[in-house]
N, CA, C, O and CB atoms as a CASP TS submission, in Angstrom:
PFRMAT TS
TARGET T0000
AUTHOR 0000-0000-0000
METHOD Language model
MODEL 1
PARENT N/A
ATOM      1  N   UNK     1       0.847  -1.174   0.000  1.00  0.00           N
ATOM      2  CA  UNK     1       0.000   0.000   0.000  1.00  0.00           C
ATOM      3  C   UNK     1       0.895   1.241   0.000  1.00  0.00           C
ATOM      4  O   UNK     1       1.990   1.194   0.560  1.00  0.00           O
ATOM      5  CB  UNK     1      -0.965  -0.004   1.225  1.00  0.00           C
ATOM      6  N   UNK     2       0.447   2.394  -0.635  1.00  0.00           N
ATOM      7  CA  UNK     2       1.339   3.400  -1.367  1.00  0.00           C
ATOM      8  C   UNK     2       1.180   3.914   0.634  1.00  0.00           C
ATOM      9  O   UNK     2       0.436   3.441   1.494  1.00  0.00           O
ATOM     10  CB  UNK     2       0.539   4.666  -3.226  1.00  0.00           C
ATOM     11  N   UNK     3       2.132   4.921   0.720  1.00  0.00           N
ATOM     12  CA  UNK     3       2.231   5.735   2.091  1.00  0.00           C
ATOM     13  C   UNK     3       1.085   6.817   2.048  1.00  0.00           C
ATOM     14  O   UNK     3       0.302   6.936   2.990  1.00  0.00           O
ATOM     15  CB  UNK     3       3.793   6.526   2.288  1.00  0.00           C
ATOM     16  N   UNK     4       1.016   7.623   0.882  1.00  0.00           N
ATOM     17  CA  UNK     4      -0.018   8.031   0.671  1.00  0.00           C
ATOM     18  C   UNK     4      -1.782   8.161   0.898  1.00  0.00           C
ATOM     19  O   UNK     4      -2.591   8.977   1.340  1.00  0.00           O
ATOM     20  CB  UNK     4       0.278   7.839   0.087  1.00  0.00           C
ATOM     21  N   UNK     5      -1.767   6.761   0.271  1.00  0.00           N
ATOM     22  CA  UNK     5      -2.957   6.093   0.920  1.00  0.00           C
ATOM     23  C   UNK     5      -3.008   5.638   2.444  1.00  0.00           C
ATOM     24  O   UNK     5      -4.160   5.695   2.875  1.00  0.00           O
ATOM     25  CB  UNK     5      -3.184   4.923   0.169  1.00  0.00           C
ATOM     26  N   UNK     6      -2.059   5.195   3.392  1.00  0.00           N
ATOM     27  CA  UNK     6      -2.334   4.585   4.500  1.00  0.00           C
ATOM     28  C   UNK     6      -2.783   6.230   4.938  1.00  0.00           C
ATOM     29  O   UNK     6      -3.816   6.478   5.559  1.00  0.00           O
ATOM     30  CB  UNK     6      -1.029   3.569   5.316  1.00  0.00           C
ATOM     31  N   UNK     7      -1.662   7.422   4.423  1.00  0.00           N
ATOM     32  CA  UNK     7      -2.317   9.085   5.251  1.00  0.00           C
ATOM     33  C   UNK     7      -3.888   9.317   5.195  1.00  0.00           C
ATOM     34  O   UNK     7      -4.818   9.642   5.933  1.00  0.00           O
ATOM     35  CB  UNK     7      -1.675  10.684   4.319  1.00  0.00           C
ATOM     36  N   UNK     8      -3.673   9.020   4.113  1.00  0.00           N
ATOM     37  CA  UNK     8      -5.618   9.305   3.742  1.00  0.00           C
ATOM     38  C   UNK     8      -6.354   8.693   4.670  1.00  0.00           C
ATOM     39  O   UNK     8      -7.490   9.119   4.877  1.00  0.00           O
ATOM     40  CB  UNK     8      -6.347   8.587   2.213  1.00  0.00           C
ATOM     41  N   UNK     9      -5.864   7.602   5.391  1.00  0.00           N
ATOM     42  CA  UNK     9      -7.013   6.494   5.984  1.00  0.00           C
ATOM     43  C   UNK     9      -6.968   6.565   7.379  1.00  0.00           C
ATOM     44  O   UNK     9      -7.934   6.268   8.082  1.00  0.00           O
ATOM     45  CB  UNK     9      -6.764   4.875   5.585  1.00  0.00           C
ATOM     46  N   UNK    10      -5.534   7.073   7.957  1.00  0.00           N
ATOM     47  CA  UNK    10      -5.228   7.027   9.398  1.00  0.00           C
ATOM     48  C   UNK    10      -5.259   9.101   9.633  1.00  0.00           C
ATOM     49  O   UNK    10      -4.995   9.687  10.683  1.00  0.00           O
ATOM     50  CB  UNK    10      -3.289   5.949   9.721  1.00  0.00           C
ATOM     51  N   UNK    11      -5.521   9.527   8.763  1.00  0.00           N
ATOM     52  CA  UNK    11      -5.244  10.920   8.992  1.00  0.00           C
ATOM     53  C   UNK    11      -5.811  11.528  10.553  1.00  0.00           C
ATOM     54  O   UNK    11      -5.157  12.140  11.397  1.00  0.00           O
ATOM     55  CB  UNK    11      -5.965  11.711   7.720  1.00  0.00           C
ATOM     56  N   UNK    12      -7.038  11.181  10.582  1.00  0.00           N
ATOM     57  CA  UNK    12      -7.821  11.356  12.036  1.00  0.00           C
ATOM     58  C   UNK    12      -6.860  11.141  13.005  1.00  0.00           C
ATOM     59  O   UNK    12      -6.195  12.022  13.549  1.00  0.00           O
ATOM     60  CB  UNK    12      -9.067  10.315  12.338  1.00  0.00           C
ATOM     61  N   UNK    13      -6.795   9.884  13.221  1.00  0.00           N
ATOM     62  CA  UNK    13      -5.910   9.465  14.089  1.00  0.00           C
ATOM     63  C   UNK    13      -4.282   9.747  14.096  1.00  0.00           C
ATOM     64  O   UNK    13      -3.711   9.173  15.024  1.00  0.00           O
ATOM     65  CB  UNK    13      -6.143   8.254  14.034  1.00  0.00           C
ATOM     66  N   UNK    14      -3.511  10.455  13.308  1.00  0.00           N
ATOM     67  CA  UNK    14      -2.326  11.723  13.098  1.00  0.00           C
ATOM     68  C   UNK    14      -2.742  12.668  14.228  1.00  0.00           C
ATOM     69  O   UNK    14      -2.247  12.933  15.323  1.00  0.00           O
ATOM     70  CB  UNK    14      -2.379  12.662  11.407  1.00  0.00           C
ATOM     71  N   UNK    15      -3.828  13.080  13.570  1.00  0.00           N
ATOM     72  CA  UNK    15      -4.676  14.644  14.198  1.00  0.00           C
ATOM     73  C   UNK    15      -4.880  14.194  15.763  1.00  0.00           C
ATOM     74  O   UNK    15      -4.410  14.925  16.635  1.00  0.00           O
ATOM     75  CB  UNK    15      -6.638  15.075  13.300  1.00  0.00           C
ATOM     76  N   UNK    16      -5.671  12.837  16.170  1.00  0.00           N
ATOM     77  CA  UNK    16      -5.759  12.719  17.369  1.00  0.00           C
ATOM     78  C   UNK    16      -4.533  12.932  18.283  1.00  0.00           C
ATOM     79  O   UNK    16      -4.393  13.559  19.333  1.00  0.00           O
ATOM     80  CB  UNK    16      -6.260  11.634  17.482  1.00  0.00           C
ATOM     81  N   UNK    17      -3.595  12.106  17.436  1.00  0.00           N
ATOM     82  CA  UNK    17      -1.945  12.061  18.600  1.00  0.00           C
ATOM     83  C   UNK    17      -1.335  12.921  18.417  1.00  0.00           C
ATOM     84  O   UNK    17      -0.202  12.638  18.809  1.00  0.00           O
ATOM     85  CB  UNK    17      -0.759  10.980  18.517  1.00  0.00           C
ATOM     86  N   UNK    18      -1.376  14.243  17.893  1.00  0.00           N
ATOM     87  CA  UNK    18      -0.872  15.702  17.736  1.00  0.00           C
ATOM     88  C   UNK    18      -1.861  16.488  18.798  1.00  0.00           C
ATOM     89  O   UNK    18      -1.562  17.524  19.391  1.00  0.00           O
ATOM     90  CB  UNK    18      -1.027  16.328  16.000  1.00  0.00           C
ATOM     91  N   UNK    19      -2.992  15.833  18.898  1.00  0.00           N
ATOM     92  CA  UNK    19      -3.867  17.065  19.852  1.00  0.00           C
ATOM     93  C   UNK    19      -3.611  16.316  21.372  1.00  0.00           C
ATOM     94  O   UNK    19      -3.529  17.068  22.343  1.00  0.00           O
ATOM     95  CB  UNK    19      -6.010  17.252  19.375  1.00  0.00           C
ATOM     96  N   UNK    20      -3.483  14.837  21.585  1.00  0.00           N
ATOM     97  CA  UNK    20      -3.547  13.968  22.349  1.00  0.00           C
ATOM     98  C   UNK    20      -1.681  14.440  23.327  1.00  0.00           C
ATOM     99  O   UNK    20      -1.678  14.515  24.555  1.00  0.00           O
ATOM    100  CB  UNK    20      -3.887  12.353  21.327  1.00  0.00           C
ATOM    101  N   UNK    21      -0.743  14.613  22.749  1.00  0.00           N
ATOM    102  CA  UNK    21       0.600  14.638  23.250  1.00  0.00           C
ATOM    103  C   UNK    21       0.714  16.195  22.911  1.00  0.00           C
ATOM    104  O   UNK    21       1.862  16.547  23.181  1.00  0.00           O
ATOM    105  CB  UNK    21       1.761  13.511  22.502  1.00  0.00           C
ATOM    106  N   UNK    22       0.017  17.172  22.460  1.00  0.00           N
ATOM    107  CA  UNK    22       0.228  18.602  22.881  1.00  0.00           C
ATOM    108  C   UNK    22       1.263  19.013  21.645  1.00  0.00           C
ATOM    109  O   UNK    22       2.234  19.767  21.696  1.00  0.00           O
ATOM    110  CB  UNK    22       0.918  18.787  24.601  1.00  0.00           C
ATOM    111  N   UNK    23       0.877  18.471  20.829  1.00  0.00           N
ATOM    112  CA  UNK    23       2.157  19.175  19.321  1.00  0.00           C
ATOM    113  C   UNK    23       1.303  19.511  18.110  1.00  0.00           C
ATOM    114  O   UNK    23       0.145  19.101  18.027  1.00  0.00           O
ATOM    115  CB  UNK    23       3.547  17.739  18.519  1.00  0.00           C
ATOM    116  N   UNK    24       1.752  20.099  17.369  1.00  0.00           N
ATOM    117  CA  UNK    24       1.339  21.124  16.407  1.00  0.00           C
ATOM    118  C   UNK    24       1.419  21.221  15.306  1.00  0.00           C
ATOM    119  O   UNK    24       2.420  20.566  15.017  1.00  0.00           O
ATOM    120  CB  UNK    24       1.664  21.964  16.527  1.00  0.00           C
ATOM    121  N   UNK    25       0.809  21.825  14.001  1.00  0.00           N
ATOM    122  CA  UNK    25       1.613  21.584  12.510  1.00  0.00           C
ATOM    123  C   UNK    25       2.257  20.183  12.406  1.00  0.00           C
ATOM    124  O   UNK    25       3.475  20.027  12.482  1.00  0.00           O
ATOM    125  CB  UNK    25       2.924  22.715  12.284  1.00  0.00           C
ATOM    126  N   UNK    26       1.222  18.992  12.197  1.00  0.00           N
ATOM    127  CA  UNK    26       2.033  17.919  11.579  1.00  0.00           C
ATOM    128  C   UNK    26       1.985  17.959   9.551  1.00  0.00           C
ATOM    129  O   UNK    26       1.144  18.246   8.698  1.00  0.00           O
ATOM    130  CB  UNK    26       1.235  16.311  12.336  1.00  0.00           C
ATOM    131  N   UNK    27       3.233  17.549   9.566  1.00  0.00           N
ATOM    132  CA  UNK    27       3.533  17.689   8.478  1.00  0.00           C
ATOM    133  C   UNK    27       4.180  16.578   7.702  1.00  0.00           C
ATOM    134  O   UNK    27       4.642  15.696   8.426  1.00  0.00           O
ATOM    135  CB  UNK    27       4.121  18.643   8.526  1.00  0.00           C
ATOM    136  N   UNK    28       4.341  16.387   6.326  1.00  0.00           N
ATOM    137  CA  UNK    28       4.622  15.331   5.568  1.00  0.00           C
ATOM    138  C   UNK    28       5.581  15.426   5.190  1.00  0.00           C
ATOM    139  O   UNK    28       5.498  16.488   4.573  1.00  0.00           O
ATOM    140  CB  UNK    28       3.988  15.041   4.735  1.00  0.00           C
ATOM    141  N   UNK    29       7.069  14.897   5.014  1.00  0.00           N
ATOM    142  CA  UNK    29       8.214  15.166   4.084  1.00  0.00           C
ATOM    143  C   UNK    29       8.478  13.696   3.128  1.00  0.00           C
ATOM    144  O   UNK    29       8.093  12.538   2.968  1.00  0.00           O
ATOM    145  CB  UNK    29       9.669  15.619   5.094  1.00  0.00           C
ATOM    146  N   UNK    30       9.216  14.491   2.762  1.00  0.00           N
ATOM    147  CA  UNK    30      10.222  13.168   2.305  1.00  0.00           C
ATOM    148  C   UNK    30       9.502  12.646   0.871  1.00  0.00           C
ATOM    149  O   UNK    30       9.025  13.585   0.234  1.00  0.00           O
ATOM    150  CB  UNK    30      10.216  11.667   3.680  1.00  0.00           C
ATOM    151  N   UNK    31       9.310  11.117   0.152  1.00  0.00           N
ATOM    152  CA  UNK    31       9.087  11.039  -1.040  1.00  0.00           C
ATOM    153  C   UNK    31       7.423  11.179  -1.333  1.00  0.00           C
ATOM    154  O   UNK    31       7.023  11.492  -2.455  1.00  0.00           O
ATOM    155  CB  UNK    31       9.749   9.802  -1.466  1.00  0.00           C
ATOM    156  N   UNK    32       6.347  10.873  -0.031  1.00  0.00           N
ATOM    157  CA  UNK    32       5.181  10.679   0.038  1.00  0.00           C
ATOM    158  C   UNK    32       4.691  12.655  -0.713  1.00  0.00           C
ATOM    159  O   UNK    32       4.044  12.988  -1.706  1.00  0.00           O
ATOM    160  CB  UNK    32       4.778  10.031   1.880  1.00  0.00           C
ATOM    161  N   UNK    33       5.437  13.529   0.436  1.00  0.00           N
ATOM    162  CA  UNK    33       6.107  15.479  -0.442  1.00  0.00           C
ATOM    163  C   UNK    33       6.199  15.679  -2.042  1.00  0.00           C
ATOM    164  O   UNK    33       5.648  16.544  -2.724  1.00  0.00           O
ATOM    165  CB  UNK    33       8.153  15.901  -0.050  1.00  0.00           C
ATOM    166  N   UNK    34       7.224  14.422  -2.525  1.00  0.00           N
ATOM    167  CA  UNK    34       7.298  14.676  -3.585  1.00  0.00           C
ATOM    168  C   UNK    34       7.044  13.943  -4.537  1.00  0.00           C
ATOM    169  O   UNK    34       7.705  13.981  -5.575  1.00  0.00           O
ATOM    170  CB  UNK    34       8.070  15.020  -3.678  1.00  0.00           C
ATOM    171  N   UNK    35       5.773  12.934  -4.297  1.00  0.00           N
ATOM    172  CA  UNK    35       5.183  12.067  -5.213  1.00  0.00           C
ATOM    173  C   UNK    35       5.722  10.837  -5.345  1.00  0.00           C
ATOM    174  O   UNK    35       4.975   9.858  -5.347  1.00  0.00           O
ATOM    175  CB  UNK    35       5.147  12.572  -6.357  1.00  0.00           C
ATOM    176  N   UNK    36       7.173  10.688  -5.482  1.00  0.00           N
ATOM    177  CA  UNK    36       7.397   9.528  -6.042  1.00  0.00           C
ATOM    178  C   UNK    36       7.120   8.306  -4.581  1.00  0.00           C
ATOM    179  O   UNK    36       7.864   7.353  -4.811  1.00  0.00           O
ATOM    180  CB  UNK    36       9.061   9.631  -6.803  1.00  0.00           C
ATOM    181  N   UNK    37       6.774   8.197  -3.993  1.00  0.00           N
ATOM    182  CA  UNK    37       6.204   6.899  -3.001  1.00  0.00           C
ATOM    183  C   UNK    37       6.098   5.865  -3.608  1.00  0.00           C
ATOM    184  O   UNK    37       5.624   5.729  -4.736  1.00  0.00           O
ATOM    185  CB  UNK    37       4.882   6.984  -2.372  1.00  0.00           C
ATOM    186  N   UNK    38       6.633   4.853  -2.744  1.00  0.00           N
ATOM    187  CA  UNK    38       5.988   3.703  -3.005  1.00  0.00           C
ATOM    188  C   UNK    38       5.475   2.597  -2.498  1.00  0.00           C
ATOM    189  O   UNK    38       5.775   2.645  -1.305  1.00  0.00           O
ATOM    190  CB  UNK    38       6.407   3.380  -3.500  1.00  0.00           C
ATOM    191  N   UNK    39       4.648   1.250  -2.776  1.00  0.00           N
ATOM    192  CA  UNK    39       4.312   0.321  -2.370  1.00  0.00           C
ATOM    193  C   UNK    39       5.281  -0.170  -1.148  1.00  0.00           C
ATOM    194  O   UNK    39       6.415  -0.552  -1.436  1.00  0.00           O
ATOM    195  CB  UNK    39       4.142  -0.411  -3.421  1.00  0.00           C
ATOM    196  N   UNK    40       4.813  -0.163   0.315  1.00  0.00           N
ATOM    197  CA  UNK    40       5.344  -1.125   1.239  1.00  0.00           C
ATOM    198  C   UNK    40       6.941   0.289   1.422  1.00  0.00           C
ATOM    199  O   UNK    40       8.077  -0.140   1.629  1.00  0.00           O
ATOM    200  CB  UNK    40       5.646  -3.240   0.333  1.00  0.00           C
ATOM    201  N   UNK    41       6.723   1.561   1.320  1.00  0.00           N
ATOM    202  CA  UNK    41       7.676   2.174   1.539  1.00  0.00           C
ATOM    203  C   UNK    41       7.357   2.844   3.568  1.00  0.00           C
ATOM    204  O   UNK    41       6.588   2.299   4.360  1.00  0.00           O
ATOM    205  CB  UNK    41       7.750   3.329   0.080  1.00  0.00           C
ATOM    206  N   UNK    42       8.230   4.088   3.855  1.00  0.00           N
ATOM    207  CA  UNK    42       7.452   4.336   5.306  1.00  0.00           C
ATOM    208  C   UNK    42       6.931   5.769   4.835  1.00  0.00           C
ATOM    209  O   UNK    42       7.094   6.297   3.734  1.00  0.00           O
ATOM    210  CB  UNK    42       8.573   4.356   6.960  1.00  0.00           C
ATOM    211  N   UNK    43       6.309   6.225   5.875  1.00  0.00           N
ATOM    212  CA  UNK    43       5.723   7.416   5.945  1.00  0.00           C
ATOM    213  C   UNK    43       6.601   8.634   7.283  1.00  0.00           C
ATOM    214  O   UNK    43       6.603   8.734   8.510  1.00  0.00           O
ATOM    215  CB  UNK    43       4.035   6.941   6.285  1.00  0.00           C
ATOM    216  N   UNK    44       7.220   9.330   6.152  1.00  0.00           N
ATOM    217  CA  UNK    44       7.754  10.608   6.858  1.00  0.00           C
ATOM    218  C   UNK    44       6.991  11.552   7.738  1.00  0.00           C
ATOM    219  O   UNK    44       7.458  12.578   7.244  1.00  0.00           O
ATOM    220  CB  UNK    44       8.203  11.412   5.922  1.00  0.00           C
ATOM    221  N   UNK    45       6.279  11.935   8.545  1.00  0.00           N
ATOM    222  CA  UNK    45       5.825  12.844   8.985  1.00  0.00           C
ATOM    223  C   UNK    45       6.681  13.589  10.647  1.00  0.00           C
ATOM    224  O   UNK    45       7.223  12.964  11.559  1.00  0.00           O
ATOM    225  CB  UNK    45       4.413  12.298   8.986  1.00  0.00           C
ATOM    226  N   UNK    46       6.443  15.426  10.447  1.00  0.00           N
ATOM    227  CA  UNK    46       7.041  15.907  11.221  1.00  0.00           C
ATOM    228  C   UNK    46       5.989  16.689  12.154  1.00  0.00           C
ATOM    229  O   UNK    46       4.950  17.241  11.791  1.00  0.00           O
ATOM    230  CB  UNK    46       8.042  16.557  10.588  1.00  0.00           C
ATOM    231  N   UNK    47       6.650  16.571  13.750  1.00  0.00           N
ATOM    232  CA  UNK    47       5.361  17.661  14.345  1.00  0.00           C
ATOM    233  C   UNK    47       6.154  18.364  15.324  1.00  0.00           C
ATOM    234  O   UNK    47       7.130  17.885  15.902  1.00  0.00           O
ATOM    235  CB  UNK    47       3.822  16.889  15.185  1.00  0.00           C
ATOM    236  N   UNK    48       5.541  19.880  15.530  1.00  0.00           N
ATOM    237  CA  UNK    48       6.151  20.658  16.736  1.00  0.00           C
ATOM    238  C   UNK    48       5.977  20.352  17.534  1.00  0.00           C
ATOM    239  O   UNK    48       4.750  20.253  17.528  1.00  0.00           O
ATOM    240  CB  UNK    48       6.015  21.672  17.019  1.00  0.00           C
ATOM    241  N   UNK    49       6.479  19.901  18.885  1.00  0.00           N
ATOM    242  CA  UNK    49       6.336  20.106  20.073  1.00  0.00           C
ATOM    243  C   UNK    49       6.401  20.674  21.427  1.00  0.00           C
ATOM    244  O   UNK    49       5.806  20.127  22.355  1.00  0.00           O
ATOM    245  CB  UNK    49       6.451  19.758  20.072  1.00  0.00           C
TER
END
């Protein structure tokens, strides 16, 4: 499954554990950022704390 897609599906639950542990602006980097993702790759994401 592309990384992409798992964001789309778990996004809520991102949002929950950013509001849940007190951090801020989560954000996406890395290849999922710049399209090229792929099948069975990980998912980059960054948050303030």
């Amino acid at each position: 499954m592309r990384p992409s897609v798992v964001l789309d599906m778990k996004r809520s639950a991102v949002r929950e554990a950013v509001g849940r542990f007190r951090a801020a602006n989560p954000r996406v980097f890395g290849s999922v950022l710049h399209g090229t993702a792929r099948d069975g790759r990980d998912l980059d994401l960054l948050v303030d704390g």
